[in-house]
N, C-alpha and C positions, 0 to 999 in steps of 0.2 A: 646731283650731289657735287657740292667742289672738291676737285681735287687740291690733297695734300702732299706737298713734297717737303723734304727735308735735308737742306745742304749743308755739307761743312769742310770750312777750307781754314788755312793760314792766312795771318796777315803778319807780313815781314817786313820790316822796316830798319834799314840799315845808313846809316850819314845821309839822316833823315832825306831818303828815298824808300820808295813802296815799290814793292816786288808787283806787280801787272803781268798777266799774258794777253795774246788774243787771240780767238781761235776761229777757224773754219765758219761758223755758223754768223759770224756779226761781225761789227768796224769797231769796235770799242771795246777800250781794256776794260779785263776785270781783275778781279782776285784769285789765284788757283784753287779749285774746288769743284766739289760736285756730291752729287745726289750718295746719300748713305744707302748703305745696300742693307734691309730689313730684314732682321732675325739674323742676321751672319755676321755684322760689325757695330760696335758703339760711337759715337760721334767722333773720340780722338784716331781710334782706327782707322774711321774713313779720311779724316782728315793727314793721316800719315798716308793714306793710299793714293789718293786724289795730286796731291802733291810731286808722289814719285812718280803716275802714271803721267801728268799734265808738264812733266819737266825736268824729271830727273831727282827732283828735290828730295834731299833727305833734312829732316826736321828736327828741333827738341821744342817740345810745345813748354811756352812759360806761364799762361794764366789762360781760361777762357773771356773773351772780352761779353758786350751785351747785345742776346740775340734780336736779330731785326724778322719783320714780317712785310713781303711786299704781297701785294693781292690779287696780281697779273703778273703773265709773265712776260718779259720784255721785248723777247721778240716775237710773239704771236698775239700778244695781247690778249689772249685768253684768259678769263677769270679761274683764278686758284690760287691756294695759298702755301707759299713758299715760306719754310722756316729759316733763316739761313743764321749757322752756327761759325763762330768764327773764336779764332786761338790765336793769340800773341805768341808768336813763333819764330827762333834763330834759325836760318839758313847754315847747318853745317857741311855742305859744300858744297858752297859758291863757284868754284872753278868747274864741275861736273853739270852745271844746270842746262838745257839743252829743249828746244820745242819736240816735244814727242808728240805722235799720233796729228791728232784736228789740232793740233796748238800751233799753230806762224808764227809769233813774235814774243819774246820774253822782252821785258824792257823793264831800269831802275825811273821812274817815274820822280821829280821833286815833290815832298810835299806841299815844298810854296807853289807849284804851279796848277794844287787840286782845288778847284773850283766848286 
């Protein structure tokens, strides 16, 4: 049977730069997030969780954006299917953000230089 997972993170965009981390496990940025914890939290929960765990980040979530489905995961390449949930979200404080835990690098990323 394939497994299903379900992520949901921020996506913050500030003088059109994107909030990126990068963590322990890979060489490429992502988005701050992570797997919702089932029966205990709802998507913006975990998404205010994921956030403050991965960086300090405190949030005000402004709209849900459109969920995406990849069908492996990207660094094991194992087949499954990933839902990933994602929230147009203000950074309210910016001066307090910070790599916690598996997270090495916070960076404000240009949109002109996403590919």
């Amino acid at each position: 049977m394939n497994k299903i997972i379900i992520v949901s993170g921020p996506v913050i965009i500030e003088h059109d730069c994107l909030l990126v981390n990068k963590d322990n496990q890979d060489d490429f940025y992502k988005l701050p997030g992570g797997t919702i914890e089932l029966g205990i939290e709802d998507l913006e929960d975990a998404c205010h969780r994921e956030v403050k765990e991965e960086i300090n980040g405190e949030i005000e979530i402004i709209r849900p954006l459109n969920p995406m489905i990849v069908y492996k995961n990207q660094q094991t390449n194992e087949p499954m299917t990933i839902v990933l949930i994602h929230y147009l979200a203000k950074l309210k404080n910016k001066s307090e953000i910070k790599p916690i835990d598996h997270i090495k690098e916070i960076i404000w990323l240009s949109i002109k230089d996403i590919t």
